[in-house]
N, C-alpha and C positions, 0 to 999 in steps of 0.2 A: 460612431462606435467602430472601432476596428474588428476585424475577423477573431479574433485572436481571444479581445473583450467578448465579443458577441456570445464567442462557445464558450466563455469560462460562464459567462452568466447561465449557459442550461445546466448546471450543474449547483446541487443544492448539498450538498454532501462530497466529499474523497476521500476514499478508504486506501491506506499506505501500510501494505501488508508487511511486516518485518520477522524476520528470525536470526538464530543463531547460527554463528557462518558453519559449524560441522552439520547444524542440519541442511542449512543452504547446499551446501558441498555434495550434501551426499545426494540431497534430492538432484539438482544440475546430474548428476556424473550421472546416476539410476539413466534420465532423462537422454544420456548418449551426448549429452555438449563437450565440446570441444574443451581442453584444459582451459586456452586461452579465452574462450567465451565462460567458461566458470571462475577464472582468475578478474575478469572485466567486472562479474555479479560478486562475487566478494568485496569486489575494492569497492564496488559502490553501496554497500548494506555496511561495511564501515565507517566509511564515510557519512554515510546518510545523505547520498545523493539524491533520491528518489523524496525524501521527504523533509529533505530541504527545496529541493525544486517545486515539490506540491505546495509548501507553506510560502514561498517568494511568488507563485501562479495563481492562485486563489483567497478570495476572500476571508481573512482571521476569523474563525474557528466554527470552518468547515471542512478542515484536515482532520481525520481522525486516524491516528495511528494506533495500530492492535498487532499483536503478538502473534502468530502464525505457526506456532512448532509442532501439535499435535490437533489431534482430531476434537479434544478437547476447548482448544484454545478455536478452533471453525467453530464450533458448538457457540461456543462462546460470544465472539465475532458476529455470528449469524441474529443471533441471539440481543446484540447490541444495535445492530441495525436496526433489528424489528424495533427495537422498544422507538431508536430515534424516528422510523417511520410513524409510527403509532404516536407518537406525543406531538407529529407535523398534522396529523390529520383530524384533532378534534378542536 
């Protein structure tokens, strides 16, 4: 097994947090990033860099991608993990 397999096996779940690039935007800029490092995180949340990359690294379907834009959508989130921790462990 290579290094690479090794670590993708400790992981039983990946969570691929997404939003909307004016919320992306605002949060980066609030955060003090650079244009150019905010222009790099935009191309890549269009893209779907990040959750393309998780689903090509990881075992079919243990990517889960959720919605990120408000406190409600964390809530949310939070909320979905618990249940899929909860239905691993009985």
């Amino acid at each position: 097994m290579t290094d690479a397999a090794c670590v993708r096996s400790w992981f039983d779940l990946v969570v691929v947090l997404q939003t909307d690039n004016t919320v992306l935007y605002e949060r980066l800029q609030k955060r003090g990033y650079k244009e150019k490092k905010i222009t790099e995180n935009i191309d890549c949340e269009i893209f779907g860099v990040v959750l393309e990359e998780a689903r090509e690294s990881y075992a079919e379907g243990i990517v889960m991608a959720m919605v990120s834009e408000s406190v409600e959508d964390m809530e949310r989130n939070v909320a979905a993990v618990q249940a899929w921790l909860g239905a691993r462990t009985v």
